[in-house]
C-alpha positions in Angstrom: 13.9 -15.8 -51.3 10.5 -13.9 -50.0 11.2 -15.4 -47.1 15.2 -14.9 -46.7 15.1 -11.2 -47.6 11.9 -10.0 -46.3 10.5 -6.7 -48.2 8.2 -5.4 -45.5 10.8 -5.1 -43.2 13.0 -3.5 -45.7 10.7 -0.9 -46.9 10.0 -0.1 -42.7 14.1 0.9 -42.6 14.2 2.6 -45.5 11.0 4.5 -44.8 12.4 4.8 -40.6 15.4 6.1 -42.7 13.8 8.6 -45.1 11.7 10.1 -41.9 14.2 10.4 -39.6 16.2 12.5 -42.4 13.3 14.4 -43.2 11.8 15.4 -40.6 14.3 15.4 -37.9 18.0 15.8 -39.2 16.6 18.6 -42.0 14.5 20.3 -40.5 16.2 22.9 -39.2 13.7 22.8 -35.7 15.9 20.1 -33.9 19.7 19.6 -32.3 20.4 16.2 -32.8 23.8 15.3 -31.4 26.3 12.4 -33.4 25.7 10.1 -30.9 21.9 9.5 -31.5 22.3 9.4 -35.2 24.4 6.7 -34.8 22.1 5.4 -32.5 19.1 5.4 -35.0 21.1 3.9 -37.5 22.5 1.0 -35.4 18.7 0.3 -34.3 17.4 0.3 -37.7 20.0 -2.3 -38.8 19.6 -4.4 -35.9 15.8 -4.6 -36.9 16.3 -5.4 -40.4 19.2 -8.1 -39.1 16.9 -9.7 -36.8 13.4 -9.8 -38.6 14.2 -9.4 -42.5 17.2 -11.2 -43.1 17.5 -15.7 -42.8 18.3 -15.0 -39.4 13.9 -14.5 -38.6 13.9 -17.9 -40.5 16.0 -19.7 -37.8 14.3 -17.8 -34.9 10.9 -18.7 -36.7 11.7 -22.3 -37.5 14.6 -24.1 -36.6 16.7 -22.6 -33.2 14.8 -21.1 -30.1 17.9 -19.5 -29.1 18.0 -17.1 -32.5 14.2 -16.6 -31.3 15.8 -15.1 -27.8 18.1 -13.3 -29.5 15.9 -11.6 -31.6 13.5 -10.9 -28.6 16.7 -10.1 -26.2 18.5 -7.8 -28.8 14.7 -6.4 -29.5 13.5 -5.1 -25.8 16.9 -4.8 -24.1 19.6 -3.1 -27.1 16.7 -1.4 -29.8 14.4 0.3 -27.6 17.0 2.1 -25.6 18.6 2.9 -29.1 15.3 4.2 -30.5 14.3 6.4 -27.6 17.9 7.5 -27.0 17.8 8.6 -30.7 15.3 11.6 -31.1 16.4 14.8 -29.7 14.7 16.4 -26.2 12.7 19.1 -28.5 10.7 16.1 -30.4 9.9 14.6 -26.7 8.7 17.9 -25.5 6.3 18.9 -28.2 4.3 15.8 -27.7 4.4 15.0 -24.1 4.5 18.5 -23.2 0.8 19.6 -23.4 -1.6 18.4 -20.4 -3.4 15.2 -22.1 -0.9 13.2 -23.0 1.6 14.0 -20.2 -0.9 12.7 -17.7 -1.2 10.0 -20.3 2.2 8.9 -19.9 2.5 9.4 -16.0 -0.6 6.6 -15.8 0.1 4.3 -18.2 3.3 4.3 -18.4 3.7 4.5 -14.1 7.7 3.6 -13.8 6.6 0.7 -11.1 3.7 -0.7 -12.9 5.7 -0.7 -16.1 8.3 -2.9 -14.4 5.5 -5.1 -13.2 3.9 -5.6 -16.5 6.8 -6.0 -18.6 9.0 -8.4 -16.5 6.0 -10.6 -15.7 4.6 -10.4 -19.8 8.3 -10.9 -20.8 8.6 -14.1 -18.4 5.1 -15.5 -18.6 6.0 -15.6 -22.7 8.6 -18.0 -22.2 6.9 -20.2 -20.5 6.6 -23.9 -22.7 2.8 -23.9 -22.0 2.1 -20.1 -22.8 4.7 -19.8 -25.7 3.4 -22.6 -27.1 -0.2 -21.9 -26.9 0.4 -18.6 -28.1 2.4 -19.9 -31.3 -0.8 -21.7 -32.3 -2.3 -18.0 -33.4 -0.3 -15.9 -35.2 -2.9 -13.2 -34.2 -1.6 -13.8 -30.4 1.7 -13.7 -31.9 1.6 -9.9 -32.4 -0.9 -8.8 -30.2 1.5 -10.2 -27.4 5.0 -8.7 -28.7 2.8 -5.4 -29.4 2.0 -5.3 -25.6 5.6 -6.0 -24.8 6.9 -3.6 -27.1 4.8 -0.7 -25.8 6.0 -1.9 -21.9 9.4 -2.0 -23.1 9.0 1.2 -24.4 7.9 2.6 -20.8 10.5 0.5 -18.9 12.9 2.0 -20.7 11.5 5.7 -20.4 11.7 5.5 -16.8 15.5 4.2 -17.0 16.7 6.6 -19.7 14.3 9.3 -18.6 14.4 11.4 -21.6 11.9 14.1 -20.7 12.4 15.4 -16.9 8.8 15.6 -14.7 7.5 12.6 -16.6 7.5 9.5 -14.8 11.3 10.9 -13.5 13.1 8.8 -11.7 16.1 9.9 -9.4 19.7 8.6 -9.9 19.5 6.2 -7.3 16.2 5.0 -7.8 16.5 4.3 -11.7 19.9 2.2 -10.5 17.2 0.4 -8.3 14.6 0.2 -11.3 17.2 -1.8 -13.0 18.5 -3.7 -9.9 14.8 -4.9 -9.9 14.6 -5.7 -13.5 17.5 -7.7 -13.4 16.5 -10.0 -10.5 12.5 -9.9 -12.1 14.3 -11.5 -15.2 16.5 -13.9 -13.8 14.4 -17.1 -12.9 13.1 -17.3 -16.8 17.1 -17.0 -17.6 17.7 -20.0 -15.0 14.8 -21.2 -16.2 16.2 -22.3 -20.0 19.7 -22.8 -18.3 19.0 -25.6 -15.9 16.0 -27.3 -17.5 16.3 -30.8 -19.2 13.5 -31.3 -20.9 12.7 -30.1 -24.7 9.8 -27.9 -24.0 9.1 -26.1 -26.9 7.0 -28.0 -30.4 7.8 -25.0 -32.4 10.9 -26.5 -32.6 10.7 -30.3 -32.4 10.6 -31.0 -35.8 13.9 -29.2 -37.0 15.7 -30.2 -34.1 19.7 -30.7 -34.9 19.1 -29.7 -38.6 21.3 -26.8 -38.4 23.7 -28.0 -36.0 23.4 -31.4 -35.7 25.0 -31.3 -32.3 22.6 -28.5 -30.6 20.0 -30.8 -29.7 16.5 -28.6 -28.7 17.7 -29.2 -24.8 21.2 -27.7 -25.8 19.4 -25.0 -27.8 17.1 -23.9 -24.5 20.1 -23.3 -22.8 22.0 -21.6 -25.1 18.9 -19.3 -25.1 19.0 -18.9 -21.5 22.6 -17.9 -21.8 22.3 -15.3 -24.4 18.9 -13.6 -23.1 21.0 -13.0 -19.5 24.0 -11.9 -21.4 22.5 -9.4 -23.3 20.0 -8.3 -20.9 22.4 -8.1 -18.5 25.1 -6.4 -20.3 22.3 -3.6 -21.5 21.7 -3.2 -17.7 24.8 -2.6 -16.4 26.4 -0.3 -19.2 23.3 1.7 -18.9 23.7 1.6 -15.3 27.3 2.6 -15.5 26.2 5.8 -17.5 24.2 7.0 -14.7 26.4 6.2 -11.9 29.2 8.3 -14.4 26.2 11.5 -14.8 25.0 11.3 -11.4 29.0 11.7 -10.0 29.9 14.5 -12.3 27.4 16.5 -11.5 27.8 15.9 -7.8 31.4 16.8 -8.5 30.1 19.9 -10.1 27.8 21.4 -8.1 30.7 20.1 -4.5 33.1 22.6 -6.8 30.9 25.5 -7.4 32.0 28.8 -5.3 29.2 30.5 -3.0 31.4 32.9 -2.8 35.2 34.6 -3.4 37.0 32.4 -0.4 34.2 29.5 0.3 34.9 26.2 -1.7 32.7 23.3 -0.8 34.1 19.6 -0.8 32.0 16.6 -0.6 29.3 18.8 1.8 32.4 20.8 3.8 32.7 24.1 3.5 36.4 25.3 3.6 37.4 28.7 3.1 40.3 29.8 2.2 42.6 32.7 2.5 43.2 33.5 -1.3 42.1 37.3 -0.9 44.8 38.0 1.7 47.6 37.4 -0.9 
């Protein structure tokens, strides 16, 4: 039942919870809109889903495809979540200052970021890595610290929450992710068109939960959920931009430099209004 319903991760919510209410939404210093208080709260029951209810016991034990959902739901639907959840002022105030804006602008360099974290990400899922790796428990969290962090900065540089830090133009952040996408896809193909069981984690609860998905049928199952979800993150994320970027093209081509000028798409018309 320890197991099933783990407390640690439980008490993490409910303390994320408590602070987010405290500190943020009460304290009368920040503007938080509807949109990333549901955004914190969706996060924070998708990490209590993934890691503190019996679904961590099938991604622990018996299905490496719950195991990619938990990582794909965890780097590609959370983090976005999370950053997109605290309000501009909060940013500011500690990025703002010298130290730790030059800070973020080296470590967390938009291009190196995609570097590290696609090729960590990849390398993880690799049957002689993951496996090594899964002998040490130690390894185990020192490696999905590193990739949260660098999921943390990929993300920045896509969401781009505080402007002058590691920002990213329109077209270039739908680049960023163009890149992502293809930097992700041979580990996706990877699970999807292999045929050999590769991973000993699982071997000895193969079928036990459905005695049909065999550990094969399980890698690609994985396969097929990581590029779902990473893919659909991608693109609705890169929909939103394409959507900002176009309004406020469509904004500034409607603005008046003066009484008669309009400008259209980069033409300047004039018309004859004042002669009326």
């Amino acid at each position: 039942m320890f197991e099933l319903f783990g407390p640690f991760w439980l008490g993490l919510v409910v303390l994320g919870w408590y602070l987010y209410r405290e500190k943020i939404l009460r304290s009368g210093t920040y503007e938080v809109q509807s949109y990333q208080k549901a955004s914190f709260y969706i996060a924070l029951f998708l990490i209590y889903f993934f890691y503190g209810s019996p679904f961590s016991v099938l991604a622990d034990t018996y299905l490496f495809s719950a195991l990619m959902s938990q990582a794909a739901f965890t780097y590609f639907i959370i983090m976005p979540l999370l950053i997109i959840s605290f309000p501009f002022e909060l940013y500011k105030k500690y990025t703002w200052n010298y130290r730790n804006r030059l800070f973020l602008q080296i470590v967390g360099h938009p291009w190196l970021t995609l570097v590290i974290f696609t090729v960590l990400f990849s390398v993880y899922f690799v049957p002689t890595v993951f496996n090594f790796v899964h002998e040490h428990i130690a390894l185990v969290l020192l490696y999905h610290f590193v990739l949260f962090v660098y999921a943390f900065f990929m993300w920045w540089a896509i969401l781009n929450p505080v402007r002058r830090i590691n920002e990213l133009s329109p077209l270039y952040r739908i680049a960023y992710i163009f890149l992502a996408s293809l930097a992700l896809m041979p580990i996706g193909f990877f699970h999807l068109l292999n045929l050999n069981a590769n991973y000993v984690l699982y071997f000895p609860t193969e079928a036990m939960i459905i005695p049909q998905l065999t550990n094969i049928y399980d890698q690609q199952l994985a396969g097929g959920i990581l590029k779902l979800i990473q893919l659909s993150s991608f693109i609705f994320v890169m929909y939103r931009i394409v959507k900002a970027w176009a309004l406020r093209m469509q904004k500034k081509d409607g603005d008046p430099l003066d009484e008669n000028l309009r400008v259209v798409q980069g033409v300047g018309i004039r018309t004859n209004e004042s002669k009326k």
